[in-house]
C-alpha positions in Angstrom: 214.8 -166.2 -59.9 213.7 -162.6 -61.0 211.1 -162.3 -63.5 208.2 -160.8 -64.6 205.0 -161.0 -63.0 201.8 -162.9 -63.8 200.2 -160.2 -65.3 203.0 -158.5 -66.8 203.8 -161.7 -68.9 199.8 -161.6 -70.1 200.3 -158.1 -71.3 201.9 -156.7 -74.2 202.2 -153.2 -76.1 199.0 -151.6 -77.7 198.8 -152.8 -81.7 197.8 -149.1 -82.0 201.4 -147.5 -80.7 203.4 -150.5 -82.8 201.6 -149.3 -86.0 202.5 -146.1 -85.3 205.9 -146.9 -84.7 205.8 -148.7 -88.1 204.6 -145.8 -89.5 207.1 -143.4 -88.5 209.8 -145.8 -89.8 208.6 -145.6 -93.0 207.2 -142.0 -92.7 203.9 -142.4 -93.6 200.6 -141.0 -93.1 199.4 -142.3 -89.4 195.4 -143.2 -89.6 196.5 -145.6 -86.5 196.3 -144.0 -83.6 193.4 -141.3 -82.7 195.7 -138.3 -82.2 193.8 -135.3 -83.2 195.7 -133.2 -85.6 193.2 -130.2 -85.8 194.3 -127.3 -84.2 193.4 -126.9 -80.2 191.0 -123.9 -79.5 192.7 -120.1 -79.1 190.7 -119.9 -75.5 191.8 -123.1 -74.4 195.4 -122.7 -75.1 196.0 -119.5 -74.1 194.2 -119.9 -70.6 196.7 -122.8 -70.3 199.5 -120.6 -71.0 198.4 -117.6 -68.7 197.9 -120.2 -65.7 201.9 -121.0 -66.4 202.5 -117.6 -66.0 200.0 -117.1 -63.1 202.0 -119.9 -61.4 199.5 -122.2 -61.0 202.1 -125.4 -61.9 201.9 -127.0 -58.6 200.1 -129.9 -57.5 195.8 -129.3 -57.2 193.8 -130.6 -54.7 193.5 -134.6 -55.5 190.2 -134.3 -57.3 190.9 -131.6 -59.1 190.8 -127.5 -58.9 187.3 -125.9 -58.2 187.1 -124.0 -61.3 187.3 -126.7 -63.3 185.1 -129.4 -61.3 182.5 -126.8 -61.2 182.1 -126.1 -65.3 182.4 -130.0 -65.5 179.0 -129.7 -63.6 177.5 -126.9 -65.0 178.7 -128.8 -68.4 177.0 -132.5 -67.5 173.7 -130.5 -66.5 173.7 -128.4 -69.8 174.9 -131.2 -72.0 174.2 -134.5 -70.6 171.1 -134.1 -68.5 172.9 -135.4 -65.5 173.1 -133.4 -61.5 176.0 -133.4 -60.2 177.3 -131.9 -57.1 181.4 -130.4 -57.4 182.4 -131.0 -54.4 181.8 -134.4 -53.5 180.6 -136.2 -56.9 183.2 -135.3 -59.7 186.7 -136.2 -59.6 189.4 -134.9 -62.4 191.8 -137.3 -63.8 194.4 -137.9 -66.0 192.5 -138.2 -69.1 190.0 -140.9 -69.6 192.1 -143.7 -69.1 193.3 -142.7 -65.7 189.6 -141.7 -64.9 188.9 -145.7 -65.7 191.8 -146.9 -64.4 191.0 -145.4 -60.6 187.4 -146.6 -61.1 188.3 -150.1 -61.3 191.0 -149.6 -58.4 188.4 -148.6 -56.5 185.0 -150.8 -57.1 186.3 -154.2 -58.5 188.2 -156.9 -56.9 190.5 -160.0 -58.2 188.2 -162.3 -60.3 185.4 -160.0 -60.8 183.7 -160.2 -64.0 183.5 -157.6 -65.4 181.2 -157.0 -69.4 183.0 -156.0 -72.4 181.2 -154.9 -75.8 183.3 -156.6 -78.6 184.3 -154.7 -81.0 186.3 -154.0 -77.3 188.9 -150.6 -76.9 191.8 -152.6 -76.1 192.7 -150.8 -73.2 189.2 -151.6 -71.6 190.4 -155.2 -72.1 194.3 -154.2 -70.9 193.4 -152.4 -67.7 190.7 -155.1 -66.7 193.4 -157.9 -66.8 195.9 -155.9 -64.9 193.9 -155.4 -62.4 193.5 -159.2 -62.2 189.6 -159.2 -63.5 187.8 -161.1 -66.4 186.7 -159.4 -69.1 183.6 -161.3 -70.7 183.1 -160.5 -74.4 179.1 -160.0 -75.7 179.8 -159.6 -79.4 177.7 -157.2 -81.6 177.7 -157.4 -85.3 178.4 -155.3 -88.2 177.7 -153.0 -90.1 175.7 -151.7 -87.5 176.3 -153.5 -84.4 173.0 -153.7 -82.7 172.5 -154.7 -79.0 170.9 -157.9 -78.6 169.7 -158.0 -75.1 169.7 -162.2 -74.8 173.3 -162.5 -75.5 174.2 -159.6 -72.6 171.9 -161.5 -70.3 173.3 -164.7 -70.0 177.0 -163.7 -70.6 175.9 -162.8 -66.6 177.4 -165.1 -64.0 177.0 -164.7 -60.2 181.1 -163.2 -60.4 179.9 -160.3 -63.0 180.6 -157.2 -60.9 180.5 -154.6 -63.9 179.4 -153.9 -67.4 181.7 -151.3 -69.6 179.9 -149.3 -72.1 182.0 -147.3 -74.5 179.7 -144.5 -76.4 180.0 -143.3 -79.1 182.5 -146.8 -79.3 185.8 -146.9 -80.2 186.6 -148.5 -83.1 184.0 -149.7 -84.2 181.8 -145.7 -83.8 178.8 -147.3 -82.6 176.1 -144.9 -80.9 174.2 -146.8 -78.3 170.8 -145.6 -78.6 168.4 -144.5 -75.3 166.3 -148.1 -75.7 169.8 -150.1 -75.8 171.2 -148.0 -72.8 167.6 -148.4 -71.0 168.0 -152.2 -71.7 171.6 -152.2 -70.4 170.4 -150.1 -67.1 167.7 -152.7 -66.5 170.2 -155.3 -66.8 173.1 -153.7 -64.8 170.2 -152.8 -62.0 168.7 -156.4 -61.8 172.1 -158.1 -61.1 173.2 -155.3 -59.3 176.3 -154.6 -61.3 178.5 -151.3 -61.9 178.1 -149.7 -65.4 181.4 -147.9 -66.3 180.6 -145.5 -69.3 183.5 -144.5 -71.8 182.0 -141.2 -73.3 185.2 -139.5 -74.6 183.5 -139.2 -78.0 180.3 -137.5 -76.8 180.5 -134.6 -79.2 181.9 -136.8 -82.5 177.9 -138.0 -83.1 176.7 -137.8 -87.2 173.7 -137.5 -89.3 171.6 -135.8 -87.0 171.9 -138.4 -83.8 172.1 -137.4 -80.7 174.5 -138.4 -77.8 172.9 -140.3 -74.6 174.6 -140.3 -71.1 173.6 -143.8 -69.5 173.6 -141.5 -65.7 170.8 -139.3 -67.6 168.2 -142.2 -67.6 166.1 -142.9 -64.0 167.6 -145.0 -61.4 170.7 -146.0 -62.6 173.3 -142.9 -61.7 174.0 -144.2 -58.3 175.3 -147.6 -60.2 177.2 -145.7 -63.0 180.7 -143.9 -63.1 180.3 -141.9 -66.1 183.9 -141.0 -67.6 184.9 -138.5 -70.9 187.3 -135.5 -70.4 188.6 -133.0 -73.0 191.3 -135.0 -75.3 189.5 -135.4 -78.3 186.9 -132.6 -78.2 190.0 -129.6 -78.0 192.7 -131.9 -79.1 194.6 -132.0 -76.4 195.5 -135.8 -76.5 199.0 -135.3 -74.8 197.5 -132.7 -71.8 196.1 -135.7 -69.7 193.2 -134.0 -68.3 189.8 -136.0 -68.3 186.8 -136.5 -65.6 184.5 -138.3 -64.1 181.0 -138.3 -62.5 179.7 -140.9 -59.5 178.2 -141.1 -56.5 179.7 -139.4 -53.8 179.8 -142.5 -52.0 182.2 -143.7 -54.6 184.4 -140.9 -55.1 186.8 -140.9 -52.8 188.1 -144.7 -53.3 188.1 -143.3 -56.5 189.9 -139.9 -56.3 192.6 -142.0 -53.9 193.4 -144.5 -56.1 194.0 -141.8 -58.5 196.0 -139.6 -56.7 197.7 -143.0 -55.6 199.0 -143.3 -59.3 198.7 -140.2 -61.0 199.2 -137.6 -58.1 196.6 -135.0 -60.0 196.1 -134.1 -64.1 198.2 -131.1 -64.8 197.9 -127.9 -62.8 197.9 -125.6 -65.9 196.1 -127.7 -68.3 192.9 -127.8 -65.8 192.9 -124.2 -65.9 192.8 -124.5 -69.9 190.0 -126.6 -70.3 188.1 -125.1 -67.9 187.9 -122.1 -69.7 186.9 -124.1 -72.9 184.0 -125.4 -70.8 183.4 -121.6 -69.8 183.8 -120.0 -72.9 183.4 -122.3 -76.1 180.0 -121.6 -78.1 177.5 -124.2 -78.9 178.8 -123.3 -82.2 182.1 -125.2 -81.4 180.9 -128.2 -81.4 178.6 -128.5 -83.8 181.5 -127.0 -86.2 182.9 -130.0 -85.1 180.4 -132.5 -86.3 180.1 -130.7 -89.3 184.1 -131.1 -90.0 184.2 -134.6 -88.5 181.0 -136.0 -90.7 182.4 -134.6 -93.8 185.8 -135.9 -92.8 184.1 -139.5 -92.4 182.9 -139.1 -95.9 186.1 -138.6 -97.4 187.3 -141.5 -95.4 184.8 -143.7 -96.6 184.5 -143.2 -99.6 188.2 -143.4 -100.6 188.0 -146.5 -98.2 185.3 -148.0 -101.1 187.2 -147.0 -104.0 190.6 -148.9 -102.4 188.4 -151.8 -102.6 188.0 -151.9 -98.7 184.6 -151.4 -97.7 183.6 -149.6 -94.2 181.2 -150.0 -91.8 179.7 -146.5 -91.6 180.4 -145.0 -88.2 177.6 -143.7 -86.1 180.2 -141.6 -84.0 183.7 -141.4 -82.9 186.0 -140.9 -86.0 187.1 -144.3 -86.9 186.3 -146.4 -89.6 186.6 -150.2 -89.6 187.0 -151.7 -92.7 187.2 -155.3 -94.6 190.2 -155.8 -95.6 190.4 -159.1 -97.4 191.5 -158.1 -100.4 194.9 -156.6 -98.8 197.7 -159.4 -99.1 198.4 -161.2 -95.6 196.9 -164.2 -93.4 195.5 -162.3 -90.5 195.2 -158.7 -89.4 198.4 -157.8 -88.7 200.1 -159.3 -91.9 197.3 -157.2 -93.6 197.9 -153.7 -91.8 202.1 -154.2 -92.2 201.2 -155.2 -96.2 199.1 -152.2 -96.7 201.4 -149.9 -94.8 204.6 -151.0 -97.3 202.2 -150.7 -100.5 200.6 -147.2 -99.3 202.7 -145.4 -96.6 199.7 -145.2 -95.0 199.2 -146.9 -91.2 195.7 -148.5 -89.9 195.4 -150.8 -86.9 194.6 -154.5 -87.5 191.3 -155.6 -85.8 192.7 -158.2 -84.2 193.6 -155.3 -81.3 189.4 -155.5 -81.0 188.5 -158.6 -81.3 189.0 -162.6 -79.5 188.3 -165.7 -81.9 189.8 -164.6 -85.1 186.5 -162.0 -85.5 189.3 -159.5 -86.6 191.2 -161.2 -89.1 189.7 -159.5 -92.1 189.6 -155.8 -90.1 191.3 -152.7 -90.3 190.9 -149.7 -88.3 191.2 -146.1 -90.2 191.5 -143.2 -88.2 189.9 -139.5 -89.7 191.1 -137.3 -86.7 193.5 -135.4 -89.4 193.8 -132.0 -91.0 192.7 -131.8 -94.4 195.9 -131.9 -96.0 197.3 -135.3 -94.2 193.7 -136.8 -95.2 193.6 -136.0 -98.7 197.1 -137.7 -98.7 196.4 -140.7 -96.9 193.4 -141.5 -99.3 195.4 -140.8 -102.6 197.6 -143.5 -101.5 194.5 -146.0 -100.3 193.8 -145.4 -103.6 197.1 -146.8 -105.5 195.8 -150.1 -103.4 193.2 -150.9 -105.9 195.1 -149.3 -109.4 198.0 -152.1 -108.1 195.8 -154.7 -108.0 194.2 -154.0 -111.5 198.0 -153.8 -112.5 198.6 -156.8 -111.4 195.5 -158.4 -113.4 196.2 -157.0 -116.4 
């Protein structure tokens, strides 16, 4: 009898594309999904364009082209206090995801264990169980979400093979600091484990705080496959070109698997974000965190005055927020409601959270233009003048 396989039936489609779907229905304003609305960087869109015309639309060597593979370097010394060697220690992927993806093709097998920080990035958990691994939750609790070392320690069984740590996080913005990371790397190095580091929001970090790579701190690079790429920071989401760093006696399981699956990230787009890597000031990105923080702001505070309040967000640019005022039993029910009464779309927590943790959660995201922001908070804000209505 045909049918779908073990997996498959385990699986089902991201909460954060069905909101957006719902959203689009509706035509609302789309604070689900972490699609950057500001406008991509002149130098990275036309080098892009002037590969095209170059010709350079073919398929690139399966790690990636040189030019690119050696600003990555050049960009993880300057940046991230981490050597790397462009030739045999960097492969180029398709976006983050893919560049995780190939990691766990590579270096985990069937039943391997493999550490999750909960609030989780759901397609941490997704691509874990399709590759037929266990994902083991260690909690961490609002508003802040502190490590606590004990809980990370004995979540440890002899089948852990890997612990994922997602920095700045994703949704819940949490900045791991250089102690938790050290703690982490002691742990990771004792059971002799894999730490897989999601550091796509590297340059979204507020209030003065400062970004650290896990690789960057002694003895554990040889262990770590450090993963971010170029989505987010020139808001590219739909180019598909990310990276990421390990031991050369890792990378090519890695870069195979990849190629196996994604053939290569796009020919053209390499080429564009290479020159941002080239070319792009230090000025850019702090002109980021200067647009993002004051973006957060406005998120948060209209957030508070809808009668929702937020956890803070170290980094990243997502907000979650308790929703229990907002009509509905669970997550879901409350993300639908408040997307009828406002137009405007969140994800529910339960997409980041096992146990029920995520009931009373919604996820906001900030990544918009100033216009679409302003918009989406003007209608969080009818949330609470409808309720008082309703009192009255």
């Amino acid at each position: 009898m045909l049918g779908l396989s073990d997996i498959a039936s385990r699986i089902v489609q991201s909460t954060i594309r069905t909101m957006s779907v719902e959203c689009e229905k509706v035509g609302g304003v789309n604070l689900a999904q972490g699609v950057c609305d500001t406008e991509v960087p002149a130098i990275v869109r036309q080098a892009a364009e002037a590969a095209i015309e170059a010709g350079h639309n073919q398929y690139t060597r399966a790690d990636g082209i040189a030019r690119l593979r050696q600003a990555i370097a050049g960009k993880l010394l300057r940046q991230n206090g981490i050597r790397a060697d462009p030739e045999t220690e960097i492969v180029v992927t398709s976006g983050a995801t893919g560049g995780f993806d190939s990691a766990c093709r590579a270096l985990l097998n069937p039943g391997d264990e493999v550490i999750l920080f909960e609030p989780y990035y759901g397609y941490h958990y997704a691509t874990l169980v399709g590759q037929y691994c266990k994902p083991l939750l260690v909690s961490l609790d609002p508003p802040d979400y502190p490590l606590v070392a004990d809980r990370l320690a004995v979540a440890i069984t002899s089948k852990t093979r890997g612990i994922v740590v997602n920095t700045p996080a994703n949704p819940s913005g949490k900045l791991f600091s250089q102690a938790e990371l050290g703690q982490i790397a002691a742990i990771a190095h004792h059971h002799d484990l894999f730490l897989f580091t999601d550091e796509i929001y590297e340059h979204f970090v507020y209030d003065g705080q400062r970004h650290v790579s896990p690789a960057s701190l002694p003895g554990i690079a040889d262990r770590t496959v450090t993963i971010s790429g170029f989505s987010k920071v020139y808001s590219i989401t739909g180019w598909r070109v990310g990276y990421l760093h390990a031991c050369a006696r890792w990378t090519p399981a890695i870069s195979y698997f990849h190629d196996l699956t994604y053939v290569c990230a796009p020919s053209a787009f390499q080429h564009g974000a290479a020159a941002g890597l080239e070319q792009l000031p230090a000025s850019f990105y702090q002109g980021l965190v200067d647009e993002y923080q004051h973006k957060r702001e406005i998120m948060c505070r209209a957030l508070r005055e809808a009668g929702m309040e937020p956890s803070v967000p170290a980094g990243a640019y997502y907000v979650l927020a308790d929703a229990s005022d907002v009509p509905g039993s669970g997550s879901v029910e409350k993300a639908l409601n408040l997307l009828r009464l406002t137009g405007v779309a969140s994800v529910p927590g339960e997409a980041f959270f096992q146990g029920g943790r995520g009931d009373r959660l919604l996820r906001f995201c900030f990544a918009k233009t100033e216009t679409d922001l302003a918009d989406a908070c003007e209608r969080l804000r009818r949330l609470r003048r409808a309720s008082q209505a309703s009192h009255r």
